[in-house]
N, C-alpha and C positions, 0 to 999 in steps of 0.2 A: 504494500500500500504506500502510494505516494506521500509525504508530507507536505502540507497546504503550503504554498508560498508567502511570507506574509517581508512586506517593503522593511529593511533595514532600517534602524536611527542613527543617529547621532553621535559617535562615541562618547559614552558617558565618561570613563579614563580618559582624561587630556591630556597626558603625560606624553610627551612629544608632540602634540599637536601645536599648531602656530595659527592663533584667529587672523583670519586675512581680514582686513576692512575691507566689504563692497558695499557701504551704503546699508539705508537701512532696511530692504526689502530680503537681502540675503545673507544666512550666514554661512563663510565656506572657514572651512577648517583644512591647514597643509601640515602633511605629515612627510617629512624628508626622506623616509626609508621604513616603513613600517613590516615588522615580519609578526606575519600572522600567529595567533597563539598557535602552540604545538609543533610548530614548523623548524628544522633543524636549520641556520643559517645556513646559505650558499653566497652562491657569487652576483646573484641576483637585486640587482637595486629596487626597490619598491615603494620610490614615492607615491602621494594618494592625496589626492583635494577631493574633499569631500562637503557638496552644498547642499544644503537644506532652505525652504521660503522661511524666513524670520516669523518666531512662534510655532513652530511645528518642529517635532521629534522628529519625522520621516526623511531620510536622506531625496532628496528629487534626483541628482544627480553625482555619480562617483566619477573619478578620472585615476584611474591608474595608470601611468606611462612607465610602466618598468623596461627595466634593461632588457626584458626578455617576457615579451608577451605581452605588449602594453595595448589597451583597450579599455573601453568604457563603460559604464551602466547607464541608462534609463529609470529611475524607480528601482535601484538593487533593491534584489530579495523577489521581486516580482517577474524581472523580465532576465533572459539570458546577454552575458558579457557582447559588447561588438568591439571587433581588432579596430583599434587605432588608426589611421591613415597617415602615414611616417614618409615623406617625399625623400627622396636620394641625401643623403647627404643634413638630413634634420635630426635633432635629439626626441626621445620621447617627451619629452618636457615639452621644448619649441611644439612640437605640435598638437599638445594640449594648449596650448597657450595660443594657437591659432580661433582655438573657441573663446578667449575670451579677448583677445584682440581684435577680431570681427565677432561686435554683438549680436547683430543677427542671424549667425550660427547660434551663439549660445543659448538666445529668445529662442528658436526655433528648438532646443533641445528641451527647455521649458515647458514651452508647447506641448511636446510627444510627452514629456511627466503630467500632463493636464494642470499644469501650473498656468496658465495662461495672462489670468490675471495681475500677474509679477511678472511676467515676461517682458510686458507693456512698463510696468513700472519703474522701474530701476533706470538710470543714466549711463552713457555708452560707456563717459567718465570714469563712474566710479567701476564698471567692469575690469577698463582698461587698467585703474590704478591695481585693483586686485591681481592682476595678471604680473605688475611692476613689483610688485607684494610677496609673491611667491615663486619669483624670479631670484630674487634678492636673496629670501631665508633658504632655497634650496644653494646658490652661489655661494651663501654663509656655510651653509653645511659641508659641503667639498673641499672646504678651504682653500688657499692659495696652492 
């Protein structure tokens, strides 16, 4: 018997999380390298921005751009992972960061979470700075 799919939240543990500022409609949480409980470290990099609409537990949207396998969620916990689109020569990062550097990709992934409402809300702005946001703490993380 299957078990019901029920949509991911918010990590409750923040411990390694980095609140990005996007304004007040969203809140997305960056995580530098997160290894899932139980999972024996590899070589595998596993950064993770994870956004929620401001007020709600529900994750709307995941980004995992790992070294190896890096892809997206819709609504995790609901819908199945989609591979990332990685152009020749781009990091997984840089091409997560393509969604929030042209917002109307991002609105548009909003959208498909039936978030719609917030899609429209939010300034290209404040996306763009969040993108500047998590640029930054993951460039902090790597060190020089």
């Amino acid at each position: 018997m299957e078990r019901p799919r029920i949509q991911q939240k918010m990590p409750e543990d923040r411990s390694g999380w980095h609140r990005i500022d996007a304004g007040p409609h969203l809140e997305i949480l960056f995580h530098p390298n997160r290894l899932p409980a139980g999972r024996e470290p590899d070589q595998i990099e596993r950064p993770s921005i994870v956004v929620a609409i401001a007020g709600k537990r529900e994750q709307a949207l995941r980004f995992d751009p790992f070294s190896m396998g890096a892809h997206y969620h819709i609504r995790p916990g609901l819908a199945d992972q989609i591979p990332l689109p990685i152009a020749e020569g781009q990091s997984p990062l840089d091409a997560t960061m393509t969604f929030f550097e042209k917002p109307l990709r991002f609105r548009g992934l909003l959208a498909l979470a039936e978030e719609d409402e917030v899609a429209s809300g939010f300034r290209d702005e404040e996306l763009r700075n969040a993108a500047a946001q998590i640029r930054d703490f993951s460039a902090a993380h790597k060190g020089p």
